[in-house]
C-alpha positions in Angstrom: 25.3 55.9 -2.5 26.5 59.2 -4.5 24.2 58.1 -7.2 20.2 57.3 -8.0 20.1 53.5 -8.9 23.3 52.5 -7.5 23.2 50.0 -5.3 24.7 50.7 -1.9 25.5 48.6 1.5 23.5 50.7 4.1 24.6 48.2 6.9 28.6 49.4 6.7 27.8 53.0 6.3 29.9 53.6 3.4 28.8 53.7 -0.5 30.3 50.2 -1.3 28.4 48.4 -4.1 26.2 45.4 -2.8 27.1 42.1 -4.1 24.9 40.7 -6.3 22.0 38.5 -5.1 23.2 35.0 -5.6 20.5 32.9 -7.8 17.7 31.5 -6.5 16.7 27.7 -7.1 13.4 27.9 -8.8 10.7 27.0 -6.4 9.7 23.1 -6.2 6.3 22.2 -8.0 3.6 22.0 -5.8 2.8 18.2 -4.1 -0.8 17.3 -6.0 -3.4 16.4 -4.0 -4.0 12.4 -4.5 -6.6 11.1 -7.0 -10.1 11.0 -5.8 -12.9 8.2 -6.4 -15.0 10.6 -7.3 -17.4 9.5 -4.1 -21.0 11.5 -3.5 -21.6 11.9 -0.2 -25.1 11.3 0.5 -26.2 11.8 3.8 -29.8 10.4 5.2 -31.3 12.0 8.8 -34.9 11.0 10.1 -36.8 10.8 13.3 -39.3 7.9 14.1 -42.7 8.3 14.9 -44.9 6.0 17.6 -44.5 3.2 15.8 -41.2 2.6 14.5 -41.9 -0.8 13.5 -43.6 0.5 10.6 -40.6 1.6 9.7 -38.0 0.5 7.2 -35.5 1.8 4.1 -32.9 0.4 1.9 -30.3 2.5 0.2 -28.6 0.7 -2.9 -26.6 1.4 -5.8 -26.8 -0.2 -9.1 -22.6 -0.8 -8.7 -21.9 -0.7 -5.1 -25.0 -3.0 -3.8 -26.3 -2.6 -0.6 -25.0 -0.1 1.7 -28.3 0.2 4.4 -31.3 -2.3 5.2 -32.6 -1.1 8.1 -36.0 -2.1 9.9 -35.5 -1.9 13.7 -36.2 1.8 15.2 -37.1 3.0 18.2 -39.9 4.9 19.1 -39.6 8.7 18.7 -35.9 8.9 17.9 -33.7 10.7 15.2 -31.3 8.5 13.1 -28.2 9.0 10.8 -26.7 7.2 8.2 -24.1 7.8 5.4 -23.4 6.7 2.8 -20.5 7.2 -0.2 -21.8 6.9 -4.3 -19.5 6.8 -6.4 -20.2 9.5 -8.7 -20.7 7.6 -12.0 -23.5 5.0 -10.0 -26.7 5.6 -9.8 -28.3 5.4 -6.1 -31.6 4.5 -5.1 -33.6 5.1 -1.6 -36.5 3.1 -0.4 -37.8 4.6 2.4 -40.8 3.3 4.0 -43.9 3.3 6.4 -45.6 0.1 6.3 -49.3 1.4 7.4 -48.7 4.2 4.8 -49.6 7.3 7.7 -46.0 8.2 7.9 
């Protein structure tokens, strides 16, 4: 390395030119993540009141049909449900409290 810019082997402790990098394979495409259905998540959380028989709701979509009918609660309790709309659907939730105080 008598030189600026040469290129040198620092491992044998002489000046002897490196060899030359051999090529490198250019780097594989990256894997695509699979196709989606385009699906909305749509997530519906509640808790009943003291009379959960008063109680209903219906989620629906105008290409999916029905994905919840639901009419039998407890009393006092929290409830999940969830649901996937495909994202050129239109949805629709009924939700309900038959005495109207709810």
């Amino acid at each position: 390395c008598d030189s600026w810019n040469s290129n040198g082997s620092f491992c044998d402790g002489g000046s002897n030119p490196a060899p030359a990098p051999a090529p490198q394979p250019a780097p594989a495409p990256a894997p695509q993540p699979a196709p989606t259905t385009g699906c909305v998540p749509l997530a519906l959380e509640f808790k009943t009141d003291d009379y959960p028989e008063e109680t209903s709701f219906v989620i629906s979509s105008s290409k999916q049909g029905i994905f919840y009918d639901e009419n039998t609660f407890r009393a006092n309790r929290g409830y999940s449900y969830d649901a996937c709309i495909e994202s050129n659907d239109c949805a629709t939730l009924r939700f309900e409290d038959a005495y109207g105080d709810g």
